[in-house]
VMD Tcl script that builds the backbone (N, CA, C; Angstrom):
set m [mol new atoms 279]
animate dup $m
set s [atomselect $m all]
$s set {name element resname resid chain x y z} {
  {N N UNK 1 A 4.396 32.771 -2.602}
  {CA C UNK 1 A 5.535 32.492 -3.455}
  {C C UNK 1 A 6.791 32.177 -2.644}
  {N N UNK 2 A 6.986 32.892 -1.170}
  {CA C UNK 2 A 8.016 32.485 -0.835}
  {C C UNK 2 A 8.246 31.100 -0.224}
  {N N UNK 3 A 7.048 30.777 0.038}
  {CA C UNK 3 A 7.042 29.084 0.219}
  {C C UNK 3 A 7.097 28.507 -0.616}
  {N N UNK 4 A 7.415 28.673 -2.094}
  {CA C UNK 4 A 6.949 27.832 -2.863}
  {C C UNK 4 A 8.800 27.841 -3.071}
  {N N UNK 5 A 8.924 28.961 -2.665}
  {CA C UNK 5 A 10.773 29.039 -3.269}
  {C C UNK 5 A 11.657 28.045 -2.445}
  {N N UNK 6 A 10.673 28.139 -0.946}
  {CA C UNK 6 A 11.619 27.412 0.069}
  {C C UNK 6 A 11.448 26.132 0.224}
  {N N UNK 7 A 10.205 25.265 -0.675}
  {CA C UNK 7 A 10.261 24.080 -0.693}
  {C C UNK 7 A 11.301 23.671 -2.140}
  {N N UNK 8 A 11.202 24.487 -3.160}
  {CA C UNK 8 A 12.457 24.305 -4.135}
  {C C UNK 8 A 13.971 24.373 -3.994}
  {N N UNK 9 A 13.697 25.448 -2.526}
  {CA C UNK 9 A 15.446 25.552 -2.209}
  {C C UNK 9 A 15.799 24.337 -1.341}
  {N N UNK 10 A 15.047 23.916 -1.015}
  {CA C UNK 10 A 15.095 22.651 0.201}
  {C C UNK 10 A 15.080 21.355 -0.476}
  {N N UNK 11 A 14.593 21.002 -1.908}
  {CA C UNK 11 A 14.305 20.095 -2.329}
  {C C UNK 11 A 15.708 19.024 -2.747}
  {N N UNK 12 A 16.215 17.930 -3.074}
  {CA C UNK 12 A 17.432 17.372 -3.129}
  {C C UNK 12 A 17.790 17.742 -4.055}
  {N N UNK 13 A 18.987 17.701 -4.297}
  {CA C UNK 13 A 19.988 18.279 -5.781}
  {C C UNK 13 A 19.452 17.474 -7.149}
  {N N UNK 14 A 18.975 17.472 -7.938}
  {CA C UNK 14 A 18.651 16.930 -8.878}
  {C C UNK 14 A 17.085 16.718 -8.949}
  {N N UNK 15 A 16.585 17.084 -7.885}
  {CA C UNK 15 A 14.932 16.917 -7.530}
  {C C UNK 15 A 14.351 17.391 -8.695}
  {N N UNK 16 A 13.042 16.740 -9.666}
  {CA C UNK 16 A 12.240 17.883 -10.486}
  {C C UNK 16 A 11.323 18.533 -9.337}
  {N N UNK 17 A 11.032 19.546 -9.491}
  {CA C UNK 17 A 9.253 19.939 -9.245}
  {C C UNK 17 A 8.344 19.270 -9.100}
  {N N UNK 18 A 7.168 18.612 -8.261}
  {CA C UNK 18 A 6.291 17.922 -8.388}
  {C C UNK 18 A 5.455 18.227 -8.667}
  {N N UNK 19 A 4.025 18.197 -9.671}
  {CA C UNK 19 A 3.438 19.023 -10.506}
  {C C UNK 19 A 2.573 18.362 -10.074}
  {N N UNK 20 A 1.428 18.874 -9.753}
  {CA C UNK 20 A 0.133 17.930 -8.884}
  {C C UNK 20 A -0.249 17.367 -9.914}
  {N N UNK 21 A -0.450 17.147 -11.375}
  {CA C UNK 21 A -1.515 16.730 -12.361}
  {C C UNK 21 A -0.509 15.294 -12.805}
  {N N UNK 22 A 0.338 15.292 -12.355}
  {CA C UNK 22 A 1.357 14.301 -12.425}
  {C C UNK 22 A 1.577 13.478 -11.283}
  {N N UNK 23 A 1.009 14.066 -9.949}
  {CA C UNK 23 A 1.153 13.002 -8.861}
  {C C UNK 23 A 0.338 11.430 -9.490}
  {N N UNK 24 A 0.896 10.482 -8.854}
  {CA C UNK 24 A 0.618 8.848 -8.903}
  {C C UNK 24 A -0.496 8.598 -8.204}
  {N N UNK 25 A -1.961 8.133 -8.687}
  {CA C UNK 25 A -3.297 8.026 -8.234}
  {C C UNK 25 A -2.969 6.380 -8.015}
  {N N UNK 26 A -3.280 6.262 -6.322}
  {CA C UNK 26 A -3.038 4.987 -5.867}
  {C C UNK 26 A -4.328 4.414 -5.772}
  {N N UNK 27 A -3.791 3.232 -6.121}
  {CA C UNK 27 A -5.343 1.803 -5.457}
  {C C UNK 27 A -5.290 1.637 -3.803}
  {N N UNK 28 A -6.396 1.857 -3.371}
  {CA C UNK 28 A -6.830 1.307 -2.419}
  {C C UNK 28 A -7.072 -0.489 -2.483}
  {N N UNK 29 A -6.265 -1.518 -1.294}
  {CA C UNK 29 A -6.857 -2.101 -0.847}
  {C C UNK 29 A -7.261 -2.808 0.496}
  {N N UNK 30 A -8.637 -2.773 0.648}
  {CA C UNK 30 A -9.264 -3.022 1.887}
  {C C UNK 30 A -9.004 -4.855 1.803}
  {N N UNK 31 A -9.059 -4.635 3.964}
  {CA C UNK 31 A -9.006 -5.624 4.332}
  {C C UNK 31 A -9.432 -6.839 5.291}
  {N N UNK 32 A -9.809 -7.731 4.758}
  {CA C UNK 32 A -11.017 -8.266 5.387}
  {C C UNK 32 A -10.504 -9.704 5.775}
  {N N UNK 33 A -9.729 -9.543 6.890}
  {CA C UNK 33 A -9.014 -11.317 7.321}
  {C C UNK 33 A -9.127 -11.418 8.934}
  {N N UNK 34 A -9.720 -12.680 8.917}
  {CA C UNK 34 A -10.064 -12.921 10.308}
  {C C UNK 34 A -9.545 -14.506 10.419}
  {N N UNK 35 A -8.868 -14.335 11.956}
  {CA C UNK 35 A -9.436 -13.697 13.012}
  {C C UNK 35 A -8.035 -12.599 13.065}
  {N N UNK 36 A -7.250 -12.608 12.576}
  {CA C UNK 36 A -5.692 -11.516 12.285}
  {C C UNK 36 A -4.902 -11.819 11.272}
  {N N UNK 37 A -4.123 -10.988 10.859}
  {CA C UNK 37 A -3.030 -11.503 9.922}
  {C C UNK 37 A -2.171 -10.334 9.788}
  {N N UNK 38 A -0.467 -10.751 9.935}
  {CA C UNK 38 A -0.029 -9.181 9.522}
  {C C UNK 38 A 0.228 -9.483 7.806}
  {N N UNK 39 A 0.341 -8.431 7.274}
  {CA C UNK 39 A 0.210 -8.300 5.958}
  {C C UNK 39 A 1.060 -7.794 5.792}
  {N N UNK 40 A 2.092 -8.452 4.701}
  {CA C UNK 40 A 3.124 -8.386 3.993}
  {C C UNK 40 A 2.988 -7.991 2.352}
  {N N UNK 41 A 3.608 -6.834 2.255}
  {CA C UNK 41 A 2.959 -6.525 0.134}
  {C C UNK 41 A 4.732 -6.406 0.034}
  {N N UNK 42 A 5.085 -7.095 -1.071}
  {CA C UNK 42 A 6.475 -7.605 -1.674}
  {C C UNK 42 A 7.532 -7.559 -0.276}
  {N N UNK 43 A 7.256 -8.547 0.219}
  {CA C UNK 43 A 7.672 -9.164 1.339}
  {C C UNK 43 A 8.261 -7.744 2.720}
  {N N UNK 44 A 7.183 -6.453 2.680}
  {CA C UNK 44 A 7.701 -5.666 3.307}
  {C C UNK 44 A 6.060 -5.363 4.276}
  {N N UNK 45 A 6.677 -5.689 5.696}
  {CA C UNK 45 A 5.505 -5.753 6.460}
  {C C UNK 45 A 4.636 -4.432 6.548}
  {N N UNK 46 A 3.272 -4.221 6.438}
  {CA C UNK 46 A 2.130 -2.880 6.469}
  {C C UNK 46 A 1.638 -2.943 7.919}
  {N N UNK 47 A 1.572 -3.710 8.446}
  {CA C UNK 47 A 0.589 -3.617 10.043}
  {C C UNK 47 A -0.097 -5.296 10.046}
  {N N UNK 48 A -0.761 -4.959 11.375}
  {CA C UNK 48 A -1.487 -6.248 11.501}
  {C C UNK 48 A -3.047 -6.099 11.245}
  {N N UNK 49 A -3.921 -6.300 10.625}
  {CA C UNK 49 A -5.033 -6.333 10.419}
  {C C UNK 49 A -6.172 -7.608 11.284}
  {N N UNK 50 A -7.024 -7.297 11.512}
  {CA C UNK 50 A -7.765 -6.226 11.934}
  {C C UNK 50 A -6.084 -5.441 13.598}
  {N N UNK 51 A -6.188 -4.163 13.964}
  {CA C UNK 51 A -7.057 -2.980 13.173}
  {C C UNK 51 A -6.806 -2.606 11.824}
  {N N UNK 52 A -5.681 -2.877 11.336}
  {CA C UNK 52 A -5.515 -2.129 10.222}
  {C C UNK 52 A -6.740 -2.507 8.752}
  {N N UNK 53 A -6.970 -1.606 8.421}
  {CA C UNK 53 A -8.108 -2.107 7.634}
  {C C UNK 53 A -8.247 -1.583 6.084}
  {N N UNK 54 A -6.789 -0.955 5.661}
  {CA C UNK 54 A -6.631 -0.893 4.231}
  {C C UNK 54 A -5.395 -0.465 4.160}
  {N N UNK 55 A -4.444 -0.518 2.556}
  {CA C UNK 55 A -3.364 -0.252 2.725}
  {C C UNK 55 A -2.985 0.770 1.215}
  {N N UNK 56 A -2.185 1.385 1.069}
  {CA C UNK 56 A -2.615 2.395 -0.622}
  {C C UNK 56 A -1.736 1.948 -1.012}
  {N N UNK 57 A -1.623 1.438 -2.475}
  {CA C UNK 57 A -0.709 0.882 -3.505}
  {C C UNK 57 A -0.373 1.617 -4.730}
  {N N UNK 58 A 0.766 2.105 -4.944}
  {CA C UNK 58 A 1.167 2.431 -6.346}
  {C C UNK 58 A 0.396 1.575 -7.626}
  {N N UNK 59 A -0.038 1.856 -8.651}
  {CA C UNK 59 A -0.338 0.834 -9.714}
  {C C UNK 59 A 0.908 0.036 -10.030}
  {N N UNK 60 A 0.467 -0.920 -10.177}
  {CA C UNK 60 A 1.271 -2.345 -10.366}
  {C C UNK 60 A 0.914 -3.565 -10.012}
  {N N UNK 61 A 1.727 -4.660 -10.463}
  {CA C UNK 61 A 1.667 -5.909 -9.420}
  {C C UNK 61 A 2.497 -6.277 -8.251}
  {N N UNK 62 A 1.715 -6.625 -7.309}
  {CA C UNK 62 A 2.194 -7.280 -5.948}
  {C C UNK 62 A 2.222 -8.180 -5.655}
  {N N UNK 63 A 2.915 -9.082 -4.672}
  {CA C UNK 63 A 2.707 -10.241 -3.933}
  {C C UNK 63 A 2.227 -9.974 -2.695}
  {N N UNK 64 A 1.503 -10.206 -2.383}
  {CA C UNK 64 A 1.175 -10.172 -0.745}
  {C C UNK 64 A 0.538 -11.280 -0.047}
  {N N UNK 65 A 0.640 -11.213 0.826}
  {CA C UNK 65 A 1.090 -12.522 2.301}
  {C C UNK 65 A 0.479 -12.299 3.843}
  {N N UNK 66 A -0.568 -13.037 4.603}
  {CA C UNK 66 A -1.193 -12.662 5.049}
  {C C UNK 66 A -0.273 -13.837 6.092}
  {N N UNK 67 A 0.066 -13.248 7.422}
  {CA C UNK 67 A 0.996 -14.141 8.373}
  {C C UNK 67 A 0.112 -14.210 9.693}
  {N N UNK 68 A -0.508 -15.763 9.941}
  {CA C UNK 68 A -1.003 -15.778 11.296}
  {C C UNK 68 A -0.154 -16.744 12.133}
  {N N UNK 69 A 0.446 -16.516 13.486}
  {CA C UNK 69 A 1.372 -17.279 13.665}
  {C C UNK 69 A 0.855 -18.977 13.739}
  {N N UNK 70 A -0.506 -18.951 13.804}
  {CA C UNK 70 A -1.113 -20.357 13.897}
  {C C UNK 70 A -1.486 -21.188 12.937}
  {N N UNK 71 A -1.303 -20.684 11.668}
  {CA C UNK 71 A -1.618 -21.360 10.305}
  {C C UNK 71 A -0.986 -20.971 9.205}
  {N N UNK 72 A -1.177 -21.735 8.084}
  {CA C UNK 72 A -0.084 -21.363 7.025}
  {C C UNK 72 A -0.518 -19.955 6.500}
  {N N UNK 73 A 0.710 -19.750 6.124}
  {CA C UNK 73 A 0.904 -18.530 5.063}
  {C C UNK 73 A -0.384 -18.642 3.963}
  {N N UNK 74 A -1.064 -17.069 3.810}
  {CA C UNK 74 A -1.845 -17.162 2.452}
  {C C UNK 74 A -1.253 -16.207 1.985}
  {N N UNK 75 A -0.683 -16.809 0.382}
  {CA C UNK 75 A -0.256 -15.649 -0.084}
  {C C UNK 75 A -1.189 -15.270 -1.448}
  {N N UNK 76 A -1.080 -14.472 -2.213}
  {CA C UNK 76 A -1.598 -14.119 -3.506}
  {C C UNK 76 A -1.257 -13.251 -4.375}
  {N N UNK 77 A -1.248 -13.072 -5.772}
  {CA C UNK 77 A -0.456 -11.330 -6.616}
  {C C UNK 77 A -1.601 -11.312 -6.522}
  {N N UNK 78 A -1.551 -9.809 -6.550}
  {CA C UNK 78 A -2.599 -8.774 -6.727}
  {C C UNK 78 A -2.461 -7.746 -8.053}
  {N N UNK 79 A -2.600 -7.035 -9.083}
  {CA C UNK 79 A -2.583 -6.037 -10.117}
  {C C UNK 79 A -3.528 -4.977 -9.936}
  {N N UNK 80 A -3.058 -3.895 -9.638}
  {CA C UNK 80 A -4.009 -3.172 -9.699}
  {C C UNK 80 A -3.588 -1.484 -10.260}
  {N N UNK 81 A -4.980 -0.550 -10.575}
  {CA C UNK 81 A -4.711 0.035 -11.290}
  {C C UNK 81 A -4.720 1.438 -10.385}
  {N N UNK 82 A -4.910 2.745 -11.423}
  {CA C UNK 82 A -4.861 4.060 -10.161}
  {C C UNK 82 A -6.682 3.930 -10.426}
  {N N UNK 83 A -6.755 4.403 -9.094}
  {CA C UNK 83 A -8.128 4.278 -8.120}
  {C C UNK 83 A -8.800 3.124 -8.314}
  {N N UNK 84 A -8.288 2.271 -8.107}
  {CA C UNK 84 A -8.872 0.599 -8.146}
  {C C UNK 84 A -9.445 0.489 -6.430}
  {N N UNK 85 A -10.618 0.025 -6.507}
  {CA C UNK 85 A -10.400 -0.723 -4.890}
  {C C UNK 85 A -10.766 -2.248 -4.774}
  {N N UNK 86 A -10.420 -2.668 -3.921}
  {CA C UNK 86 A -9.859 -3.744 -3.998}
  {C C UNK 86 A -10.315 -4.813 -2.664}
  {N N UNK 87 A -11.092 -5.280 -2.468}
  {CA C UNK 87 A -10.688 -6.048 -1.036}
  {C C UNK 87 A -10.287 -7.430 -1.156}
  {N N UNK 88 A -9.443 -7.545 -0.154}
  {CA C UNK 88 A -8.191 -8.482 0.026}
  {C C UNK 88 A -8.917 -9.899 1.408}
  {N N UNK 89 A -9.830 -10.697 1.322}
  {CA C UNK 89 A -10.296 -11.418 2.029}
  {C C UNK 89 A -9.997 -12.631 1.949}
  {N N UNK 90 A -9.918 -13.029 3.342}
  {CA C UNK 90 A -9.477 -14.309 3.973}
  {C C UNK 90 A -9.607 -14.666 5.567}
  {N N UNK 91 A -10.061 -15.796 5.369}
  {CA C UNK 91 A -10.425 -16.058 6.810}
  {C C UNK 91 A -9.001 -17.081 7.255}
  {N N UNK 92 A -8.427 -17.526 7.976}
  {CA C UNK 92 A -7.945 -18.547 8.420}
  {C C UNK 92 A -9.092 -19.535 9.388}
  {N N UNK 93 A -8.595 -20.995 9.502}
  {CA C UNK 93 A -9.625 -22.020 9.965}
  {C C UNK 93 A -8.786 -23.126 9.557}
}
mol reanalyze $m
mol bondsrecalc $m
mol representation Tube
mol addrep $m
């Protein structure tokens, strides 16, 4: 209990409680682009893939954008739901 007090006393002024049965169940999506691409979801960069090889999404829609410096931009929306998975494939050529 006293941890439970000291993450409430610590929490920001107006904070609710976070109630686990209420946490946000994210989509997975995997990623499958060769020979690289960094990946952009609403124009905010995640890593470069390969290695990176999945990324977790709030439910909603996205734009995302696969950047190889040697070929054009692929972009695409994506929608997805809680525990959706998803793979995101593209080759450049």
């Amino acid at each position: 209990k006293a941890l439970d007090a000291a993450k409430v006393a610590n929490a920001p002024p107006g904070a609710a409680p976070v109630d686990p049965a209420k946490a946000i169940i994210q989509a997975t999506v995997f990623l499958n682009i060769s020979p690289w691409g960094e990946v952009f979801v609403n124009g905010k960069s995640q890593g470069v893939s390969p290695p990176k090889k999945f990324v977790k999404l709030d439910p909603g829609k996205y734009k995302i954008e696969v950047r190889n410096t040697t070929f054009p931009v692929h972009a695409q929306s994506l929608e997805v739901k809680a525990r959706d998975e998803v793979t995101l494939k593209h080759r450049f050529q």
